[in-house]
C-alpha positions as CSV (number, residue, x, y, z in Angstrom):
1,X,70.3,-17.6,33.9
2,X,70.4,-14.8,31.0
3,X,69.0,-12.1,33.2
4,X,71.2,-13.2,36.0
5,X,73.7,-12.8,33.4
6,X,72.8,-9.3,32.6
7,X,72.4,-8.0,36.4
8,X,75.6,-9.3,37.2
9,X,77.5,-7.5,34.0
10,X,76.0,-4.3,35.2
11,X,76.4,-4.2,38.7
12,X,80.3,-5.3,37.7
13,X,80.9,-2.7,35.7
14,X,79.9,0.0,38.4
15,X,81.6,-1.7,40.2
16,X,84.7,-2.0,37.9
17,X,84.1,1.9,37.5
18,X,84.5,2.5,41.1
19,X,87.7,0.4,41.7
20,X,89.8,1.5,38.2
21,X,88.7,5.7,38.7
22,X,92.1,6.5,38.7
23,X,93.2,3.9,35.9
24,X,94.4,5.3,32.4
25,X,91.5,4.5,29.9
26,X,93.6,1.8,27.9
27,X,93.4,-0.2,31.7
28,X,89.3,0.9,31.7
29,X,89.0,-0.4,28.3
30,X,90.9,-3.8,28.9
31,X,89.3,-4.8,32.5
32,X,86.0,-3.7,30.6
33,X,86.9,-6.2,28.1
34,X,87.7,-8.8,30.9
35,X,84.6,-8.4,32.9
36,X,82.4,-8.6,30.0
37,X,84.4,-12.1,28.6
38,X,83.9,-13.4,32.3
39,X,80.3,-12.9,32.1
40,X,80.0,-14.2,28.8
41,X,80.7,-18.0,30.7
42,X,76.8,-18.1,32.2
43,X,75.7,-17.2,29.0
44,X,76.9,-20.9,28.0
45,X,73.9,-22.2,30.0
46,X,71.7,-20.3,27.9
47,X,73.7,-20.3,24.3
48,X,75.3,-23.3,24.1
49,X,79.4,-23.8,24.1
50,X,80.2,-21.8,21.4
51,X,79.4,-19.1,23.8
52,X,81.4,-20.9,26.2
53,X,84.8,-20.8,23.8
54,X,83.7,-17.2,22.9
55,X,84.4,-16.5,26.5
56,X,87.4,-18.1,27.1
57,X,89.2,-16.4,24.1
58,X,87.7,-13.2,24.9
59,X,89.5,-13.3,28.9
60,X,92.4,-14.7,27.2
61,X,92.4,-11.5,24.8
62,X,91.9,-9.3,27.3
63,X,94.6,-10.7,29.7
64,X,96.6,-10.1,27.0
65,X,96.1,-6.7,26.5
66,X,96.5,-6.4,29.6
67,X,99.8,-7.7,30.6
68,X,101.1,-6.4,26.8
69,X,101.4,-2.7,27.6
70,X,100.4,-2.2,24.0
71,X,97.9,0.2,22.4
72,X,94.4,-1.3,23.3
73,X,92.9,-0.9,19.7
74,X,94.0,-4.4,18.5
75,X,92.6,-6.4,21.2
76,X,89.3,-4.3,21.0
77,X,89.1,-5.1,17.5
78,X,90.2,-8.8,18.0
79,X,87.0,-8.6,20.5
80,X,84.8,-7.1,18.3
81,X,86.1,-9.4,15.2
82,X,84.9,-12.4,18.1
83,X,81.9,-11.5,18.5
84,X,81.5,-10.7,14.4
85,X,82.7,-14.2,13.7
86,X,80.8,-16.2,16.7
87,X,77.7,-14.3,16.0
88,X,77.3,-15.3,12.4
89,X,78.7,-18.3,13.1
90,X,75.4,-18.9,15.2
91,X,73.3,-17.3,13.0
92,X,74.3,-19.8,10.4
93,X,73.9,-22.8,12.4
94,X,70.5,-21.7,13.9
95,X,67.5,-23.9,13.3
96,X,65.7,-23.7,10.0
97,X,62.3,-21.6,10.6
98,X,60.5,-24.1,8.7
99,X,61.4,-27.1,10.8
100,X,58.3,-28.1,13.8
101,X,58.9,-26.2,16.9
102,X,58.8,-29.8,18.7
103,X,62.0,-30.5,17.5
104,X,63.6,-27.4,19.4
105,X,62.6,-28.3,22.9
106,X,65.3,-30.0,24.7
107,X,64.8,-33.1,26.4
């Protein structure tokens, strides 16, 4: 599901470069943001649902750049402040290395 993941990100972002050619590069960077939270929800099969609420208040951050009108550099650093905080956040909750591998196959 990851690599399906990853194929699907890229061919939407050629494709996202194809439809918004003419856009300003605050809309780029926004739908950019958009696309990229949208394909962050198969990533939840594979991650877990922290990567699933990582999504959802990605889109909504991008929608509301979007709809805002506002200079894009506070929701691209609300995204990247996401990903900071979600990403040690699973980092921190990760399995200890010393703990048997049997107990990290699911069932």
């Amino acid at each position: 599901m990851l690599v399906a993941a990853i194929v699907l990100e890229v061919c939407s972002l050629g494709t996202l470069s194809l439809v918004l050619a003419d856009a300003s590069p605050r809309d780029y960077w926004l739908w950019t943001l958009l696309v990229v939270g949208i394909l962050f929800v198969p990533m939840a099969v594979a991650f877990g649902p922290r990567m699933a609420l990582l999504a959802a208040l990605r889109i909504v951050n991008a929608i509301l750049g979007i709809v805002s009108g506002t200079v894009p550099c506070l929701f691209s650093g609300a995204d990247g402040l996401l990903k900071m905080l979600f990403g040690a956040s699973m980092l921190i909750a990760r399995p200890s290395r010393d703990a048997p591998m049997y107990a990290y196959r699911r069932r």
